[in-house]
C-alpha positions as CSV (number, residue, x, y, z in Angstrom):
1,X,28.2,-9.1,8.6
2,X,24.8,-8.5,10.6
3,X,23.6,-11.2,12.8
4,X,19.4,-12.3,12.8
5,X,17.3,-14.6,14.5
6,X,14.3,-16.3,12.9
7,X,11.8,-17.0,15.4
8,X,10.0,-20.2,13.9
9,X,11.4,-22.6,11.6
10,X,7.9,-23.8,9.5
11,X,7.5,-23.8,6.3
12,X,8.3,-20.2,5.4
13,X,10.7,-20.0,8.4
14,X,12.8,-23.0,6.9
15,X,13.3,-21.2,3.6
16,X,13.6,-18.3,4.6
17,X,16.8,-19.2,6.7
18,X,17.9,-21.0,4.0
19,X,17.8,-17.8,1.8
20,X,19.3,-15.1,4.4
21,X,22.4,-17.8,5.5
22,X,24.3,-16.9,2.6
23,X,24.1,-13.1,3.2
24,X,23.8,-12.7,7.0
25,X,24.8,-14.7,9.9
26,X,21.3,-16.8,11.0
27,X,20.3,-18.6,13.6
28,X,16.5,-19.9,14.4
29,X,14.2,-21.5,17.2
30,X,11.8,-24.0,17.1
31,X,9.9,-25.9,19.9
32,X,11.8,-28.8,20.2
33,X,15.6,-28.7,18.0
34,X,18.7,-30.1,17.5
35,X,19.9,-29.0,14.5
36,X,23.0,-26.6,13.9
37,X,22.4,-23.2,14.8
38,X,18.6,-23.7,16.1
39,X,17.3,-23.9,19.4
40,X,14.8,-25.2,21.3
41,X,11.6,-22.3,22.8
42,X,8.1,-23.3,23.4
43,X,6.5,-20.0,23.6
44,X,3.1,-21.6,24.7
45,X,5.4,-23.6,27.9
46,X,7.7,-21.0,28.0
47,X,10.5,-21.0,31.3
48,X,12.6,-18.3,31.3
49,X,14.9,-18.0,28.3
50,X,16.3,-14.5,27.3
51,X,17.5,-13.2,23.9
52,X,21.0,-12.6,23.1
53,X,21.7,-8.7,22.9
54,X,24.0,-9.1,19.7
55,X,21.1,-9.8,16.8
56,X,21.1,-7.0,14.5
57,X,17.6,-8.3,13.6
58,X,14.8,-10.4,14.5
59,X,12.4,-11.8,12.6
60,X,8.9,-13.5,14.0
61,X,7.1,-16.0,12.2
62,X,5.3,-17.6,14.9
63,X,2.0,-18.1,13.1
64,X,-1.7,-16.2,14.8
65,X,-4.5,-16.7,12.7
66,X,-7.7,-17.1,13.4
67,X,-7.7,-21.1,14.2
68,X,-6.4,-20.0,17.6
69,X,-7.7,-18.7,20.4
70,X,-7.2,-15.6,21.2
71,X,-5.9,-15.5,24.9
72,X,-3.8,-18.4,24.2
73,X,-2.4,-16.2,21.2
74,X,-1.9,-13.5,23.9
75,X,-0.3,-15.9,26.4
76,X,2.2,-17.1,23.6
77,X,2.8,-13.6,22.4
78,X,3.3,-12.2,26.2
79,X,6.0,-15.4,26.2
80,X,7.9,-13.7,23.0
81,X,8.1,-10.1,24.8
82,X,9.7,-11.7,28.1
83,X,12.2,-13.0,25.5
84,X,12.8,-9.9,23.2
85,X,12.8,-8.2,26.6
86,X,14.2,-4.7,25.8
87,X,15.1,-6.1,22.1
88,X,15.5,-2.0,20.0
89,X,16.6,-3.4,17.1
90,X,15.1,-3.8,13.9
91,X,12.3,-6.3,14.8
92,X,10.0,-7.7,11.7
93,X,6.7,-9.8,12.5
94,X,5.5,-11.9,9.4
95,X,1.4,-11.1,9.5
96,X,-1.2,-11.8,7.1
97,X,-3.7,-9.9,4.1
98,X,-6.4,-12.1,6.3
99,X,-6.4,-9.2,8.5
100,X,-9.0,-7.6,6.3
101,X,-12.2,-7.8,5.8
102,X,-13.9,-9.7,2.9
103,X,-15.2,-7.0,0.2
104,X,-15.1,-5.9,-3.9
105,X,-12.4,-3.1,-3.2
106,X,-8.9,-2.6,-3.4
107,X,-7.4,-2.4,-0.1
108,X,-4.2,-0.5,1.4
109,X,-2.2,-0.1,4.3
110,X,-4.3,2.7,5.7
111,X,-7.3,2.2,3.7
112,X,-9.3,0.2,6.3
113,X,-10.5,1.4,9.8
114,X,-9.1,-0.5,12.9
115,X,-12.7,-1.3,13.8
116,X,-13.0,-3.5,10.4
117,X,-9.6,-5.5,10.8
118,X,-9.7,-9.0,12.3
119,X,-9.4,-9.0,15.9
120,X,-6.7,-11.7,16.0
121,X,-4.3,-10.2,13.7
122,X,-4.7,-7.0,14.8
123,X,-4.5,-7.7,18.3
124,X,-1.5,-9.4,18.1
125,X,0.3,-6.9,15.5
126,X,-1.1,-4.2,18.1
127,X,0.8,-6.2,20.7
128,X,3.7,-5.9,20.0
129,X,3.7,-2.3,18.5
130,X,2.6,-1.3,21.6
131,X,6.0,-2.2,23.3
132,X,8.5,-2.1,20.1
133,X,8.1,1.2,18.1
134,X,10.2,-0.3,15.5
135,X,8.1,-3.0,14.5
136,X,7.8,-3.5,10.7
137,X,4.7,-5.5,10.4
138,X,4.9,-7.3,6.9
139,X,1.1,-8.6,5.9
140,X,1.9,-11.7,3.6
141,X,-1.0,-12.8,0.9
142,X,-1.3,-16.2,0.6
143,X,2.1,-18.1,0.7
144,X,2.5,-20.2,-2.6
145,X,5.7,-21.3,-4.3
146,X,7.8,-25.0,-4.1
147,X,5.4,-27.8,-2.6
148,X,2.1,-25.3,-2.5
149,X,0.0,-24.3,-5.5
150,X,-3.8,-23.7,-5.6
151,X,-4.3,-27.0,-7.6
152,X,-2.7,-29.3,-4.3
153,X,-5.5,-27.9,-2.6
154,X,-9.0,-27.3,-4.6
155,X,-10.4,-28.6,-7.7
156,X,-12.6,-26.7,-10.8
157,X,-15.5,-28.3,-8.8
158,X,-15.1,-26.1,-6.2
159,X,-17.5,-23.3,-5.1
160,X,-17.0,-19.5,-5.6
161,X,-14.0,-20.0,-8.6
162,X,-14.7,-16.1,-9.4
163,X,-12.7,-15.4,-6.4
164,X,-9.9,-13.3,-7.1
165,X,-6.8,-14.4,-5.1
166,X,-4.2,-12.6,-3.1
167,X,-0.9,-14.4,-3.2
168,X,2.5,-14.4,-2.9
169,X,5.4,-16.3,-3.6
170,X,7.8,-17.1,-1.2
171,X,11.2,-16.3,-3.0
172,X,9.6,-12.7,-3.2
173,X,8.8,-12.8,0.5
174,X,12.4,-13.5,1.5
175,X,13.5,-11.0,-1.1
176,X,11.6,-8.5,0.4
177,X,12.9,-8.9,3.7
178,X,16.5,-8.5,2.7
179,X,15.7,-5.0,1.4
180,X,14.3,-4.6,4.7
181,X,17.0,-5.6,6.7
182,X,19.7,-3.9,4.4
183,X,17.9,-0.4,4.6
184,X,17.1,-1.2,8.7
185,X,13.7,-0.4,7.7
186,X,11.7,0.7,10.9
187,X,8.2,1.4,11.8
188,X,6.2,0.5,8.9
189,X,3.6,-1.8,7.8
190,X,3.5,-3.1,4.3
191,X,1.4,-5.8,2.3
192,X,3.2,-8.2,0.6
193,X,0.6,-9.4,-2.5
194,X,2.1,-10.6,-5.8
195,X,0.4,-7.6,-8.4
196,X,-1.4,-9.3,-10.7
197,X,-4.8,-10.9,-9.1
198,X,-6.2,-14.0,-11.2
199,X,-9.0,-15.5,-9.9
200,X,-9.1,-19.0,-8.4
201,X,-10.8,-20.7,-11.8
202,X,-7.7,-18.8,-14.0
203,X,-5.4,-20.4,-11.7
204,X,-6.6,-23.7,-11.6
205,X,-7.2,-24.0,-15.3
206,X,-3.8,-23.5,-16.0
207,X,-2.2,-25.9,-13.5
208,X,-4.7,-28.4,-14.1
209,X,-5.5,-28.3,-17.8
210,X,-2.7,-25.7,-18.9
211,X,-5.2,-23.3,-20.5
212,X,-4.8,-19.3,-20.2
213,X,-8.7,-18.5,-19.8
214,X,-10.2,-15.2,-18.3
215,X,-13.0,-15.4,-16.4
216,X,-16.6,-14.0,-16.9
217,X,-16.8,-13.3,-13.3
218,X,-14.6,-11.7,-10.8
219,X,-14.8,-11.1,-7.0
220,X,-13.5,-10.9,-3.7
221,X,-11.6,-8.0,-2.2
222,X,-7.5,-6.9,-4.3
223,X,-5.1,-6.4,-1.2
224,X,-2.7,-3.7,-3.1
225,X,1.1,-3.8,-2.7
226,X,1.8,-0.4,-4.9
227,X,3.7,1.1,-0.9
228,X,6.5,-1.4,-1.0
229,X,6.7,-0.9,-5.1
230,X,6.7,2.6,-4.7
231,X,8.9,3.1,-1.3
232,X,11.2,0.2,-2.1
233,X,11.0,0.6,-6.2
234,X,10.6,-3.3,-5.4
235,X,10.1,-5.7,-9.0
236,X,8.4,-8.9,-7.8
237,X,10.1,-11.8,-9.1
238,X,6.7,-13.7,-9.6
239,X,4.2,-11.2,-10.7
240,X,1.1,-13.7,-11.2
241,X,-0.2,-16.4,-9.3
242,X,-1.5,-18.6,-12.0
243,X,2.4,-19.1,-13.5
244,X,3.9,-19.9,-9.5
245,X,3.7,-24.0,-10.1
246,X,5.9,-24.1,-12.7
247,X,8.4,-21.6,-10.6
């Protein structure tokens, strides 16, 4: 049975270990722990831990976005490489669809130049390619599913409803990464977008009010997910945001 380490037990790091413990052996880190099969790394403080050399996998969910400071992000990241140290196995780092810029296309993997890409995410993704060639560098849509829907958060009285939205649910996430780690995927980047894109008023109308509307006016940049369909031949288990509540 292969071995993995989750590095970051948030919220999607939580369920995520949850999910992979009943096919692989897992074990996680957190800043401060003391629960079963979790210890304790502060990658912003770190001393001078080292990782183990028997993970067959490691997956990084520290989170990067653009709410942090970029040489701190640096800093922390620089912290993770002294602990992967020579790390060559499969290595995944959980990244986000924010990485692009806001626009009325449909956007690949390739389909947008470097110079366009957010400077935090890419930096850090860059990072770390830059010393691991076998990065697979997943770029998550917005993570819904259990205690998050759109409706916790905004209201129909909220500005610019024509928004299309870009998420994902987090079942298909962990999904996902299973095919990953059971092929030893390598070297790839892949966006991880649910494939149907409802806009935020279609979403909300149905959580709130449980009506199935379609709206006059759409908007906002589609982040497409057709490479993992096609490489994988991956079926998302939750297709469309607007039913993810009631999943």
């Amino acid at each position: 049975m292969k071995k993995g380490l989750i590095i970051g037990k948030g919220w999607l790091g939580s369920r995520l270990e949850k999910y992979l413990e009943k096919l692989f052996l897992i074990e996680t880190t957190k800043r401060i722990s003391n629960a079963e099969n979790c210890f304790s790394i502060d990658f912003d403080n770190y001393k001078s831990e080292k990782i183990s050399t028997d993970y067959d996998f490691v997956i990084v969910t520290i989170p990067f976005g653009r709410r942090n400071n970029l040489d701190d992000l640096h800093n922390r990241f620089n912290h993770l490489m002294k602990f992967l140290g020579d790390y060559n196995n499969q290595l995944i780092l959980l990244s986000s669809t924010a990485i692009y810029p806001e626009n009325n296309e449909i956007i690949s993997e390739k389909k947008i130049k470097t110079i366009h890409l957010n400077n935090h995410y890419y930096s850090i993704e860059n990072q770390l390619k830059e010393k691991y060639n076998q990065l697979v560098v997943l770029r998550l849509g917005g993570l819904m599913g259990d205690d998050r829907f759109l409706s916790k958060y905004l209201t129909l009285e909220h500005p610019n409803l024509s928004q299309i939205v870009n998420h994902i649910h987090y079942k298909d996430v962990c999904q996902v990464i299973e095919k990953m780690i059971n092929t030893n995927k390598n070297s790839s980047t892949y966006n991880i977008v649910a494939p149907e894109y409802p806009t935020k008023e279609e979403v909300l109308e149905y959580q709130l009010n449980n009506k199935i509307i379609s709206s006059i006016n759409r908007e906002g940049k589609i982040i497409s997910s057709q490479k993992i369909q096609d490489e994988f031949n991956y079926e998302f288990i939750y297709r469309n945001p607007v039913y993810f509540k009631e999943n």
